[in-house]
N, C-alpha and C positions, 0 to 999 in steps of 0.2 A: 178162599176155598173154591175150589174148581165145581164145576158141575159133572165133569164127566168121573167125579169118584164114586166107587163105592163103600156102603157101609155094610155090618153086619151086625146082630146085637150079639154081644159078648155073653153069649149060652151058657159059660162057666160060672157067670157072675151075676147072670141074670134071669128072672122068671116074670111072668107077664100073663093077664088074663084081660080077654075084653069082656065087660059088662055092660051093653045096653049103649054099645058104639062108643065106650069109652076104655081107651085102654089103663089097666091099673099095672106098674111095674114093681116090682122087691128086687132093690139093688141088694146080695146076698151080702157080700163083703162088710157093707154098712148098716143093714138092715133100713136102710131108709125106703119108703113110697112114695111113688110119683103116679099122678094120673095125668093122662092127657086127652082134651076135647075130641070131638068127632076129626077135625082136620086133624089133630096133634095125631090124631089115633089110622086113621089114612096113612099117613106117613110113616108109621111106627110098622104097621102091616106091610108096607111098599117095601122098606128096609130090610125085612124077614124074607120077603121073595126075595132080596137080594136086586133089587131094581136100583139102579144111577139116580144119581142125583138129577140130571137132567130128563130119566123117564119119569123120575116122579115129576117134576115140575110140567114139563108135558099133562101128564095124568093128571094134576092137579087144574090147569088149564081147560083143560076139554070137562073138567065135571063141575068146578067153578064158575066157568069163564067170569074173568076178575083181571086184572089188569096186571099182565108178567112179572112187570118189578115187583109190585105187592107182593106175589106169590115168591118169586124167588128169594125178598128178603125176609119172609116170615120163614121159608125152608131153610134157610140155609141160616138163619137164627137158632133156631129148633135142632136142626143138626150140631151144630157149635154147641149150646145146652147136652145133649144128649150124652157124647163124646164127652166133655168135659167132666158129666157125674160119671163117664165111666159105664154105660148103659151101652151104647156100640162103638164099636171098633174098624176102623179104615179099613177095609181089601187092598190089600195091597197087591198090587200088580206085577208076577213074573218079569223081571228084566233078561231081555236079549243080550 
């Protein structure tokens, strides 16, 4: 998984509240919920702005400071999860 992608949460399928720094999600399609931790929930907000994988990691960096592989393998874990229930979806990027 590259860093310089982006994701977006898939709006049609998905609805999401945070509570007290933790994000709660209702996947529509399955009816299943998912929370996720303060960092889980950083990330879930980063992805809603529409921010890269590499500005999150960055942004994760500078508010952490933790040691990069760490952080890149818990994101880009978290990401892979996310995707996989169907909860966001790649931006795919216009080809020239």
């Amino acid at each position: 998984m590259e860093l310089g992608r982006g994701y977006e949460i898939d709006k049609d399928n998905v609805t999401h509240r945070i509570i007290d720094q933790e994000a709660v999600i209702l996947n529509l399609d399955n009816g299943y919920y998912y929370s996720l931790n303060e960092v889980g929930t950083i990330i879930w907000e980063s992805i809603n702005r529409k921010m890269s994988l590499s500005e999150i990691l960055c942004f994760l960096e500078e508010k952490y400071h933790l040691p990069k592989e760490n952080l890149k393998k818990d994101l880009l874990e978290l990401v892979k999860d996310l995707e996989k229930e169907k909860l966001i979806i790649e931006i795919k990027k216009a080809s020239n």
